[in-house]
PyMOL Python script that loads the backbone (N, CA, C, O; Angstrom):
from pymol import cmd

cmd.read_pdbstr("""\
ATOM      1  N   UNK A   1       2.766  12.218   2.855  1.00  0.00           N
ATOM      2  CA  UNK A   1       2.420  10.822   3.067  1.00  0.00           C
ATOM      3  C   UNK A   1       3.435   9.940   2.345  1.00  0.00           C
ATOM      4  O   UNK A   1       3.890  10.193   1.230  1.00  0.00           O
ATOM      5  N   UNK A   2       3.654   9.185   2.877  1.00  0.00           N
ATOM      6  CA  UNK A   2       4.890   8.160   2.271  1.00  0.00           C
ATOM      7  C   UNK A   2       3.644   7.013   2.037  1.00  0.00           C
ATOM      8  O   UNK A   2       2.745   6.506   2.709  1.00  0.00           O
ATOM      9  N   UNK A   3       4.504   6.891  -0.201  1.00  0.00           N
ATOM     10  CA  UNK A   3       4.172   6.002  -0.635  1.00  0.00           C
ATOM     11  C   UNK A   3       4.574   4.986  -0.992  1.00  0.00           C
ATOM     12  O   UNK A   3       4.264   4.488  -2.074  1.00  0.00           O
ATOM     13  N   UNK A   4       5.475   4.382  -0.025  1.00  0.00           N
ATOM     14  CA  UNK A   4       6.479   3.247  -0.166  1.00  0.00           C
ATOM     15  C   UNK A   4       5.415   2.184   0.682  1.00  0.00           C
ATOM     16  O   UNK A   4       4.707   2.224   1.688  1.00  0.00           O
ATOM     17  N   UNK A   5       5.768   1.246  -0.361  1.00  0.00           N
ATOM     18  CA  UNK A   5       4.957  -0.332  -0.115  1.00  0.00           C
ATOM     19  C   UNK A   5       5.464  -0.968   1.219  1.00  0.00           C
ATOM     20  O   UNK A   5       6.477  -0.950   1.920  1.00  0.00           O
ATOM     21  N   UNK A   6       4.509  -1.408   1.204  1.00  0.00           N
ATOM     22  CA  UNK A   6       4.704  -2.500   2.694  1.00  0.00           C
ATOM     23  C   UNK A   6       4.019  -3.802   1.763  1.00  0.00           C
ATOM     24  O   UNK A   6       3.177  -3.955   0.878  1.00  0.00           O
ATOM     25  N   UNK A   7       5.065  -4.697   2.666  1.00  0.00           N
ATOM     26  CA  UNK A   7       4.071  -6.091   1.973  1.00  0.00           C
ATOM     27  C   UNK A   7       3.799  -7.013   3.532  1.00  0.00           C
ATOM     28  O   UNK A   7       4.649  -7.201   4.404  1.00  0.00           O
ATOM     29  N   UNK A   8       2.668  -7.386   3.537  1.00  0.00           N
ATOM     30  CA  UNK A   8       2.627  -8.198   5.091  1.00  0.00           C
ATOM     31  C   UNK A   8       2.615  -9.737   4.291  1.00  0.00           C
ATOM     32  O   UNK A   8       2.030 -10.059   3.257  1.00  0.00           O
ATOM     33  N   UNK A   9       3.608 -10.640   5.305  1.00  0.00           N
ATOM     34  CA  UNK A   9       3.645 -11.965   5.404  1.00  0.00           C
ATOM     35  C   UNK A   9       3.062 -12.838   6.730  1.00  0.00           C
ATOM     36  O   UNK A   9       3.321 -12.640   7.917  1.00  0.00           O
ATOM     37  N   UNK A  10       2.445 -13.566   6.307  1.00  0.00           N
ATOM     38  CA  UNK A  10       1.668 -14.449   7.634  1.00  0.00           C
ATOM     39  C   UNK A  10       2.402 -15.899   7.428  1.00  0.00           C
ATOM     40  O   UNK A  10       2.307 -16.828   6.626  1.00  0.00           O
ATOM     41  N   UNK A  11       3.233 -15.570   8.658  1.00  0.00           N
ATOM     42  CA  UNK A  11       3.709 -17.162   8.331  1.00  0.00           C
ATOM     43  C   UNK A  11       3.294 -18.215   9.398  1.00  0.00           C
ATOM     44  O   UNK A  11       4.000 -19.214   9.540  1.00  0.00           O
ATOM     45  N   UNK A  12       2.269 -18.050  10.092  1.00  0.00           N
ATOM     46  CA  UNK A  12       1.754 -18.827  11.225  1.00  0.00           C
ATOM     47  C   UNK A  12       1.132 -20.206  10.318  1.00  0.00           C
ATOM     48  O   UNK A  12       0.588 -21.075  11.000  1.00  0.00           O
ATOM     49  N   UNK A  13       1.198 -20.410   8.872  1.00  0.00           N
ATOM     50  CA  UNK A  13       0.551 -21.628   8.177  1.00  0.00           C
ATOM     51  C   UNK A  13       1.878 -21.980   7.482  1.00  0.00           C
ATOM     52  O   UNK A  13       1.758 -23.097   6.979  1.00  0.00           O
ATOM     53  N   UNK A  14       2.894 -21.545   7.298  1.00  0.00           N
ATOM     54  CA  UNK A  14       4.207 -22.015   6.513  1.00  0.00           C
ATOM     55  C   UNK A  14       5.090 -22.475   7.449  1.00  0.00           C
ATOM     56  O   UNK A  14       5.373 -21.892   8.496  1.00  0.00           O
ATOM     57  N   UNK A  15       5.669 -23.875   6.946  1.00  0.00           N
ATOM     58  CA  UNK A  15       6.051 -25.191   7.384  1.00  0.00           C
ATOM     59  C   UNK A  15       7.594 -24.358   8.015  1.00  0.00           C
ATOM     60  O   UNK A  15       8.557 -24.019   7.327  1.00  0.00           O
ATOM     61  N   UNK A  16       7.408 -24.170   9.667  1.00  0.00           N
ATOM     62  CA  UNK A  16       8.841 -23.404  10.292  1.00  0.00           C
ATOM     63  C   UNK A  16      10.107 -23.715   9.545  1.00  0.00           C
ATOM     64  O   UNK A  16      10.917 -22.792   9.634  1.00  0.00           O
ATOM     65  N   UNK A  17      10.568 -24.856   8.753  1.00  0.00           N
ATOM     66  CA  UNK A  17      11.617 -24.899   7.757  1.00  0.00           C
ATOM     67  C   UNK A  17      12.032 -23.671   6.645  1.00  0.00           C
ATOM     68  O   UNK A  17      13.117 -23.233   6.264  1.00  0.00           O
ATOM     69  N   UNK A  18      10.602 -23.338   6.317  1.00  0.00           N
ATOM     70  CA  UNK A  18      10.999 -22.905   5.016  1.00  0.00           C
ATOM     71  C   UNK A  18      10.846 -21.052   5.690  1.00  0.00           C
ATOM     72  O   UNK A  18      11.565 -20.203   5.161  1.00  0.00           O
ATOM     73  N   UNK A  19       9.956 -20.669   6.740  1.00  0.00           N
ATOM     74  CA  UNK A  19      10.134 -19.475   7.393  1.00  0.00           C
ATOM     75  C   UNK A  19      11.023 -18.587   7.165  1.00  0.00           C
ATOM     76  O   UNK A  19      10.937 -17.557   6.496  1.00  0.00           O
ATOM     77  N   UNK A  20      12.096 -19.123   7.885  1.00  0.00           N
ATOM     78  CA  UNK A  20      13.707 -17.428   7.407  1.00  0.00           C
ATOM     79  C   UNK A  20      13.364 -17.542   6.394  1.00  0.00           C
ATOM     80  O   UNK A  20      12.533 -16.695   6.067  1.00  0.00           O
ATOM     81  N   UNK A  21      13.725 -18.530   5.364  1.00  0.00           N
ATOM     82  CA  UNK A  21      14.166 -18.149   4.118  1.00  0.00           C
ATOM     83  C   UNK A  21      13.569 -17.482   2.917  1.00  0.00           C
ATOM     84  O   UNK A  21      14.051 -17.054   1.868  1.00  0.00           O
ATOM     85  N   UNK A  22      11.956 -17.555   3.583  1.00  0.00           N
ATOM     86  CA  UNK A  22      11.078 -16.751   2.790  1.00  0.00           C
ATOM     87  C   UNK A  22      11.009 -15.784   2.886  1.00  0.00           C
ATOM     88  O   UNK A  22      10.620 -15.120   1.925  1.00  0.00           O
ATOM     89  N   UNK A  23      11.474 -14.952   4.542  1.00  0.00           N
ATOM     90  CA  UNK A  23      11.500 -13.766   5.014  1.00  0.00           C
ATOM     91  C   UNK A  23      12.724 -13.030   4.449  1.00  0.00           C
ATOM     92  O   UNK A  23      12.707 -11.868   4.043  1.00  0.00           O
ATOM     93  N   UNK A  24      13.573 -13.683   4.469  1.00  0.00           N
ATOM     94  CA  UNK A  24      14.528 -12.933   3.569  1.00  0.00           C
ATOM     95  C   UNK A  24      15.167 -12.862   2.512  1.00  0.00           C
ATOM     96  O   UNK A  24      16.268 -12.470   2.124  1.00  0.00           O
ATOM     97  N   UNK A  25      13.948 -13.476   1.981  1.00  0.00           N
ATOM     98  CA  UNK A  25      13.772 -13.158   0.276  1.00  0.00           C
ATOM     99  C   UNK A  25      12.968 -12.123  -0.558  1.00  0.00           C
ATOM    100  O   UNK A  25      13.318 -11.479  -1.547  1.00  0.00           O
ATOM    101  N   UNK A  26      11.655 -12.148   0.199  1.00  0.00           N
ATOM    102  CA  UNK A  26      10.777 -10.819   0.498  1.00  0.00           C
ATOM    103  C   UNK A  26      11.661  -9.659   1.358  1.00  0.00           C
ATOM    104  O   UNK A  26      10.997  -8.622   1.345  1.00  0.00           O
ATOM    105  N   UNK A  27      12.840  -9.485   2.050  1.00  0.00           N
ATOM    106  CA  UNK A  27      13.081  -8.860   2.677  1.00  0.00           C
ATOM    107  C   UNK A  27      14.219  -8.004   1.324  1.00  0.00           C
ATOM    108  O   UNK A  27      14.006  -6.844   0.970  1.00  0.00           O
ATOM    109  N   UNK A  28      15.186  -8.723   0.840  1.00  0.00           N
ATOM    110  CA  UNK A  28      16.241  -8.979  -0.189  1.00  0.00           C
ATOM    111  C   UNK A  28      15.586  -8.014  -1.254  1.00  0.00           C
ATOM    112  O   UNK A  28      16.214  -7.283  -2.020  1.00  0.00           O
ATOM    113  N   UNK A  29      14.132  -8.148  -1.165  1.00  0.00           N
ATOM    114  CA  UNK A  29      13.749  -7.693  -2.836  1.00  0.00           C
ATOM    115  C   UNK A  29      13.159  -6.484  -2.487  1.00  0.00           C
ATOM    116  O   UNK A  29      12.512  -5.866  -3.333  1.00  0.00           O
ATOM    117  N   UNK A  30      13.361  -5.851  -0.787  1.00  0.00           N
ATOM    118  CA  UNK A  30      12.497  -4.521  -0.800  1.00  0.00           C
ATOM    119  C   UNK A  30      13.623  -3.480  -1.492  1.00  0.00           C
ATOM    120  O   UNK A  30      14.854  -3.479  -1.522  1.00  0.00           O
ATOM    121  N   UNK A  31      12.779  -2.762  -1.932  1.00  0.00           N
ATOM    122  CA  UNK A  31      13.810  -1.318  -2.506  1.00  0.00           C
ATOM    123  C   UNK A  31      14.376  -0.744  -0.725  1.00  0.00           C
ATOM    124  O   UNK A  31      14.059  -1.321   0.315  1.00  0.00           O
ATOM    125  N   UNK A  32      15.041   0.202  -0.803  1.00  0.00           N
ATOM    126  CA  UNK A  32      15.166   1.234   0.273  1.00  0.00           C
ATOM    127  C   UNK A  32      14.059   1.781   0.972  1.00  0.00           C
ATOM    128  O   UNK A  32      13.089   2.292   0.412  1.00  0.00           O
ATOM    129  N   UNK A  33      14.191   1.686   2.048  1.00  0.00           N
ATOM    130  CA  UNK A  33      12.415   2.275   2.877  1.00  0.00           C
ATOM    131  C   UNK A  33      11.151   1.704   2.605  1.00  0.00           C
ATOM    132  O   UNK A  33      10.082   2.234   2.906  1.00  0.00           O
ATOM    133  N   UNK A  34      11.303   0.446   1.943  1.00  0.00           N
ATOM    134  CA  UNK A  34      10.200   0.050   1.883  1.00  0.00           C
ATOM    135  C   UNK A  34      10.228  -1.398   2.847  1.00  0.00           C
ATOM    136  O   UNK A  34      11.301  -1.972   3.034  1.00  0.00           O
ATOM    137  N   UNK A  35       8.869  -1.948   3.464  1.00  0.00           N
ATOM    138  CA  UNK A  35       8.856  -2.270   4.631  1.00  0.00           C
ATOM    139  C   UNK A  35       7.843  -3.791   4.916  1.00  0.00           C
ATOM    140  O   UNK A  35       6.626  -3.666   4.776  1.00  0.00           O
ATOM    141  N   UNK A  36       8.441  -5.245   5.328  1.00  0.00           N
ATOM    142  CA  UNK A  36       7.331  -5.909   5.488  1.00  0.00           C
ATOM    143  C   UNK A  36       6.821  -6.053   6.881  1.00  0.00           C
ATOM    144  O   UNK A  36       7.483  -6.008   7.918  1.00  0.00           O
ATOM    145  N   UNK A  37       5.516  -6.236   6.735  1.00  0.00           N
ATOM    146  CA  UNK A  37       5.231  -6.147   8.504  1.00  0.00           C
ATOM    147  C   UNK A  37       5.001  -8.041   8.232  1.00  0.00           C
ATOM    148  O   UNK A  37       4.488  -8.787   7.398  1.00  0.00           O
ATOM    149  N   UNK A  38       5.833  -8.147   9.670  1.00  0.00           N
ATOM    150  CA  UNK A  38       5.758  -9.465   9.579  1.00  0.00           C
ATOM    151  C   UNK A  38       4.601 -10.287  10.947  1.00  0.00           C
ATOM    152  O   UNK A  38       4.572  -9.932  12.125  1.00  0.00           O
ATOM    153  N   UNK A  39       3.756 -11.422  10.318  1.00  0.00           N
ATOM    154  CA  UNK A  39       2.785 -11.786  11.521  1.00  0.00           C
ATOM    155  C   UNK A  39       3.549 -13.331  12.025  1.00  0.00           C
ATOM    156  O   UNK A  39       4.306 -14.148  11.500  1.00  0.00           O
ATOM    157  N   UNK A  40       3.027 -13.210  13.021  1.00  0.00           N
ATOM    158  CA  UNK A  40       3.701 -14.557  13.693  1.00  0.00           C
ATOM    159  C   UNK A  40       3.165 -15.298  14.982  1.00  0.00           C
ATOM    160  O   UNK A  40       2.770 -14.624  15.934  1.00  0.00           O
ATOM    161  N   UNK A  41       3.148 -16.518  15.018  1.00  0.00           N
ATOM    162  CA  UNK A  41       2.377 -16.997  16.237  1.00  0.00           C
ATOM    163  C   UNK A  41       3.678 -17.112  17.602  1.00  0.00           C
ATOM    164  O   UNK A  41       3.413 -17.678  18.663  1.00  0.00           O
ATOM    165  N   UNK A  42       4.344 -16.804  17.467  1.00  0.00           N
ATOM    166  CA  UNK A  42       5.129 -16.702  18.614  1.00  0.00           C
ATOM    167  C   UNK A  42       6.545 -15.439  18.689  1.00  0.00           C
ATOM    168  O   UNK A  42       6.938 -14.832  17.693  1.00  0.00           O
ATOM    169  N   UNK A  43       6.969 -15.314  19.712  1.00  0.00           N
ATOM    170  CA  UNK A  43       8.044 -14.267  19.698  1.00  0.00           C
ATOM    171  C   UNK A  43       9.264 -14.246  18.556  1.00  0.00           C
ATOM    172  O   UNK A  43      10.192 -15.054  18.547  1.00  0.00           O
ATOM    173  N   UNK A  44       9.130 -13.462  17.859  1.00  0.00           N
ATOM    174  CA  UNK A  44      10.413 -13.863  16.417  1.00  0.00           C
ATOM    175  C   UNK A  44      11.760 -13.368  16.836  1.00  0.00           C
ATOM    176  O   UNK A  44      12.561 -12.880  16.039  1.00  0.00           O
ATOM    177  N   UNK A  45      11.985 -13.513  18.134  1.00  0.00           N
ATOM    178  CA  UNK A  45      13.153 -13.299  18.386  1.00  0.00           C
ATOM    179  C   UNK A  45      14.652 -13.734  18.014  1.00  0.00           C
ATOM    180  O   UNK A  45      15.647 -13.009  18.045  1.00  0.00           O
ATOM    181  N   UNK A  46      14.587 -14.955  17.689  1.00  0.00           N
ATOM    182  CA  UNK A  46      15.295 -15.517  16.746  1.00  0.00           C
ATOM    183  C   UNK A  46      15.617 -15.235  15.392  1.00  0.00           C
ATOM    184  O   UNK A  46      16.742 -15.419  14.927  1.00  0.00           O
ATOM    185  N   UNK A  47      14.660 -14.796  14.755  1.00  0.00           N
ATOM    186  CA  UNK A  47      14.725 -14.194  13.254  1.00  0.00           C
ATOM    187  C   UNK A  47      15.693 -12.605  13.225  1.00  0.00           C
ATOM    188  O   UNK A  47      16.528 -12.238  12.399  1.00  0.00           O
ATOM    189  N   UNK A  48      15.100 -11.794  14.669  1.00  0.00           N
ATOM    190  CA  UNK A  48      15.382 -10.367  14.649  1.00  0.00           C
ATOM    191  C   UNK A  48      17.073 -10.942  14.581  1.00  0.00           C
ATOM    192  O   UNK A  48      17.696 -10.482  13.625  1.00  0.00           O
ATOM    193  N   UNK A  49      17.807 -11.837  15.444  1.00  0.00           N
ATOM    194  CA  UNK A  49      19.189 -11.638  15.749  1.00  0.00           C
ATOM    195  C   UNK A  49      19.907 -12.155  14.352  1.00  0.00           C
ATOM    196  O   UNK A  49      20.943 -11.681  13.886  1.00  0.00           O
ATOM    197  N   UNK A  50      19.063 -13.322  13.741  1.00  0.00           N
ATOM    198  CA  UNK A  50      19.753 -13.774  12.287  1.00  0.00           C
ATOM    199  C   UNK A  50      19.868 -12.639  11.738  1.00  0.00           C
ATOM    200  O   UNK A  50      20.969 -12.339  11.276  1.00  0.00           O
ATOM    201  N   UNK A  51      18.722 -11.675  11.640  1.00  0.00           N
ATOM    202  CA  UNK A  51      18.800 -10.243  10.718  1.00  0.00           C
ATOM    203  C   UNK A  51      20.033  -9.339  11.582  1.00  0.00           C
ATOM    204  O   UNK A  51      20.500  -8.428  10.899  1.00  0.00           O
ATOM    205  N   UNK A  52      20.512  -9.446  12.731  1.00  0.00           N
ATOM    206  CA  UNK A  52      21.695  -8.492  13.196  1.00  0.00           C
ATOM    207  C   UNK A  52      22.628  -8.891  12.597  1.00  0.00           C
ATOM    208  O   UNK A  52      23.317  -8.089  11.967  1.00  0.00           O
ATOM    209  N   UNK A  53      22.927 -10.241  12.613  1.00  0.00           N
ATOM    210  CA  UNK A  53      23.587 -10.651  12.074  1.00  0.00           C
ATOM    211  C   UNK A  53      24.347 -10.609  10.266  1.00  0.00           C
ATOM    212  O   UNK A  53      25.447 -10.177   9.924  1.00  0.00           O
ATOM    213  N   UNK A  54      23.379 -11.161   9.517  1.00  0.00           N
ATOM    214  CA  UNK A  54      23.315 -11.574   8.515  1.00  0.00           C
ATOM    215  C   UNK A  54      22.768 -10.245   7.998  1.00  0.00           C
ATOM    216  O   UNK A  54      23.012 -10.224   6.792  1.00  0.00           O
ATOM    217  N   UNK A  55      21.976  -8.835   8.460  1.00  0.00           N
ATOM    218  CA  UNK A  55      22.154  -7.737   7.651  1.00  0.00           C
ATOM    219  C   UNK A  55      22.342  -6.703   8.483  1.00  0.00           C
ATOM    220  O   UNK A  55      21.676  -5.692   8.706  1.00  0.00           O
ATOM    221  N   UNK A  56      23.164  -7.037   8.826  1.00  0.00           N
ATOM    222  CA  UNK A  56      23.491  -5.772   9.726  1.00  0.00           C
ATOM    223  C   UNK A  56      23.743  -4.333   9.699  1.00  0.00           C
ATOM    224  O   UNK A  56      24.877  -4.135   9.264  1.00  0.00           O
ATOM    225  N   UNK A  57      22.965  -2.955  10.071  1.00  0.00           N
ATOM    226  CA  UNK A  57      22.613  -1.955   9.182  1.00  0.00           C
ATOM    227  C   UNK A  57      21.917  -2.097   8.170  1.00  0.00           C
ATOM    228  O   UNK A  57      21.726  -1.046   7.559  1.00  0.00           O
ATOM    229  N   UNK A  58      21.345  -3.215   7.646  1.00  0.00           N
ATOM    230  CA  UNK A  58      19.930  -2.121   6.891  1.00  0.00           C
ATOM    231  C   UNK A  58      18.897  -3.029   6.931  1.00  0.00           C
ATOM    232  O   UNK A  58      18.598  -3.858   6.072  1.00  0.00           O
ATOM    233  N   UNK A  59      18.311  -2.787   8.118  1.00  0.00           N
ATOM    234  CA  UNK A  59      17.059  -2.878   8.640  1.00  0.00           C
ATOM    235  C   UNK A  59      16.503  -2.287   9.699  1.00  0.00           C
ATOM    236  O   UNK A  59      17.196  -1.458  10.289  1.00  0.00           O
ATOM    237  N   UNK A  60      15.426  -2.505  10.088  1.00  0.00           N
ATOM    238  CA  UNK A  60      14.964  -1.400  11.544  1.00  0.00           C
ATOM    239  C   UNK A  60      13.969  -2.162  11.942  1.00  0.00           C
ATOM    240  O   UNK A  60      13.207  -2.478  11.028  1.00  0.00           O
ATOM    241  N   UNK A  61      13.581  -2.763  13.491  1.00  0.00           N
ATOM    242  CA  UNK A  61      12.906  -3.544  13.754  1.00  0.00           C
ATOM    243  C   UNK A  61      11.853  -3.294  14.574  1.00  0.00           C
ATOM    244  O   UNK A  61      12.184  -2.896  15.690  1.00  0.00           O
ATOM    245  N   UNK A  62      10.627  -3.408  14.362  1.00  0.00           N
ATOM    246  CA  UNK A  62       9.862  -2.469  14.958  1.00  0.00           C
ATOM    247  C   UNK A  62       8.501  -3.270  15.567  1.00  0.00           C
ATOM    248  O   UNK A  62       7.747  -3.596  14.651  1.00  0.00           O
ATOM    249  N   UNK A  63       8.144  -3.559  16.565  1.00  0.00           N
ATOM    250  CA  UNK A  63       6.964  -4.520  17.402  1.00  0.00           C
ATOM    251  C   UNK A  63       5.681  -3.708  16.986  1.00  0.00           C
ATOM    252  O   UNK A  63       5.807  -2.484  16.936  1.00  0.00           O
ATOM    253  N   UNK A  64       4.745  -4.132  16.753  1.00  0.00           N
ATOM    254  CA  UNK A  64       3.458  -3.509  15.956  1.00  0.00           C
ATOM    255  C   UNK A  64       2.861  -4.043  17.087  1.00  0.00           C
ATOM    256  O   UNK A  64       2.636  -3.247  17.999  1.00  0.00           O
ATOM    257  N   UNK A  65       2.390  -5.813  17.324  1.00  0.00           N
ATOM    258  CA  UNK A  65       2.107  -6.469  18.055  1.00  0.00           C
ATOM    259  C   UNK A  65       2.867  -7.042  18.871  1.00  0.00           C
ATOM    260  O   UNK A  65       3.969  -7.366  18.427  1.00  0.00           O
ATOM    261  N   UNK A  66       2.488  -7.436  20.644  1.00  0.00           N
ATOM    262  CA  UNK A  66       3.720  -8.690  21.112  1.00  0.00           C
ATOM    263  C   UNK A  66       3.057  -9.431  21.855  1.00  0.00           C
ATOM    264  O   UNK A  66       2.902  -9.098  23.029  1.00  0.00           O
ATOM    265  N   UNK A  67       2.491 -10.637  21.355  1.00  0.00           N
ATOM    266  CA  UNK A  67       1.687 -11.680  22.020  1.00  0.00           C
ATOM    267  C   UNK A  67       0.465 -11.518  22.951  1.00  0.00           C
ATOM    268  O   UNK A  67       0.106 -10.341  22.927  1.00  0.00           O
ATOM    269  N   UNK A  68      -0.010 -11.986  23.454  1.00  0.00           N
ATOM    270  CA  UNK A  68       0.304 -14.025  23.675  1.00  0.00           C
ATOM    271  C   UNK A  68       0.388 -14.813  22.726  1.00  0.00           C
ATOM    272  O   UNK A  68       1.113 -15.796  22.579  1.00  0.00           O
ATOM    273  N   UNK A  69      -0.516 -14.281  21.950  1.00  0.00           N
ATOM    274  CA  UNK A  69      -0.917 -15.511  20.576  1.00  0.00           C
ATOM    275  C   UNK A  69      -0.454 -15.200  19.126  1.00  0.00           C
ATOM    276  O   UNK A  69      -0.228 -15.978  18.198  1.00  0.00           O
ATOM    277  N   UNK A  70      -0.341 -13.214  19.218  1.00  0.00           N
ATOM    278  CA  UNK A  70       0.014 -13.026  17.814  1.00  0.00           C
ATOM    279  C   UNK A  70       0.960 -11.947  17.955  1.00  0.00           C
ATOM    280  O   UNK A  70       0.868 -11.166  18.903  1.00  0.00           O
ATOM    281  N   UNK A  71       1.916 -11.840  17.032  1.00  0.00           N
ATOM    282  CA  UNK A  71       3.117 -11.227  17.113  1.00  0.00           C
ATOM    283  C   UNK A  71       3.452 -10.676  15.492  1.00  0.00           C
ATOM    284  O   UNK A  71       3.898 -11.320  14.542  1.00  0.00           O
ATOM    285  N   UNK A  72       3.035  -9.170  15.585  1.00  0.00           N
ATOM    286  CA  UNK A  72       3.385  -8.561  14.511  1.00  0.00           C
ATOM    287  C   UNK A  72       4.883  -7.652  14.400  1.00  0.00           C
ATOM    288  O   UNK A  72       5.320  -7.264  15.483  1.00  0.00           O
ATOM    289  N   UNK A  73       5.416  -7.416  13.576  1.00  0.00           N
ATOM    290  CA  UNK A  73       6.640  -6.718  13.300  1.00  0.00           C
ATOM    291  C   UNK A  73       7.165  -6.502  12.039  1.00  0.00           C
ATOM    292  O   UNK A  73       7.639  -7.269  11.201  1.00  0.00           O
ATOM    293  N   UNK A  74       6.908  -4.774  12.083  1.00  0.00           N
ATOM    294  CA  UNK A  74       7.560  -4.289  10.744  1.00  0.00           C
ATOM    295  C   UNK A  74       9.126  -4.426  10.616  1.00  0.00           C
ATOM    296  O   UNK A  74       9.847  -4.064  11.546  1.00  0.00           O
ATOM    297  N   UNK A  75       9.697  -5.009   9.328  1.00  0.00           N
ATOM    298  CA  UNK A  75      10.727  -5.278   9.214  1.00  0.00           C
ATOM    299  C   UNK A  75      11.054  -4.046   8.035  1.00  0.00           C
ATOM    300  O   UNK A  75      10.540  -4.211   6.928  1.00  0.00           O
ATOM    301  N   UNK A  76      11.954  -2.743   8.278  1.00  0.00           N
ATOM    302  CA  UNK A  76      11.823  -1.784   7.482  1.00  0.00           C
ATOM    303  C   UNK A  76      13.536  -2.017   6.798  1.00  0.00           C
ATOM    304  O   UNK A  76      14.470  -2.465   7.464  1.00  0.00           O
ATOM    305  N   UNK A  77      13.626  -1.578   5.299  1.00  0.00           N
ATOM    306  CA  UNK A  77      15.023  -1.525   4.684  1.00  0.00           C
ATOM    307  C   UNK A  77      15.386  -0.169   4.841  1.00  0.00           C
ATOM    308  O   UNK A  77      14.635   0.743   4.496  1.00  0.00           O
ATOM    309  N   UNK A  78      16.373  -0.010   5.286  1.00  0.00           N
ATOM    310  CA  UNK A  78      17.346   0.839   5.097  1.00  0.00           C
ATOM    311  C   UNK A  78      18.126   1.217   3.596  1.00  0.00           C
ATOM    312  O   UNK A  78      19.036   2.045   3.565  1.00  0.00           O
TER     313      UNK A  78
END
""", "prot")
cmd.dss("prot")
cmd.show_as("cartoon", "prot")
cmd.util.cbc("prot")
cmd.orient("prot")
């Protein structure tokens, strides 16, 4: 059994400004293999490509949930 933490963030109540930057600060501070599942009221498609971008290789992106209304996704470190 893998005992590496997950931390879940709900950002469907945090002001869309401050969004990325919280995500990848919580993202910044996971050790290796450890993983946030992220919730969301709409498709985070935008976030996944900043993360191709901006960390490219070490992450792994993974749909838990995919809408209409709620949209989950584990965001795992490499």
């Amino acid at each position: 059994m893998n005992n590496l933490q997950s931390k879940t963030i709900d950002v469907r109540n945090i002001h869309p400004s401050q969004r990325h930057s919280l995500i990848f600060e919580m993202f910044d501070a996971l050790a290796g293999g450890e993983s946030i599942e992220l919730v969301n009221d709409h498709e985070p498609r935008p976030l996944y490509y900043t993360f191709l971008h901006e960390r490219t290789d070490k992450f792994q992106w993974e749909y838990l949930e995919s809408g209409p209304t709620v949209w989950r996704v584990r965001i795992r470190k490499h």
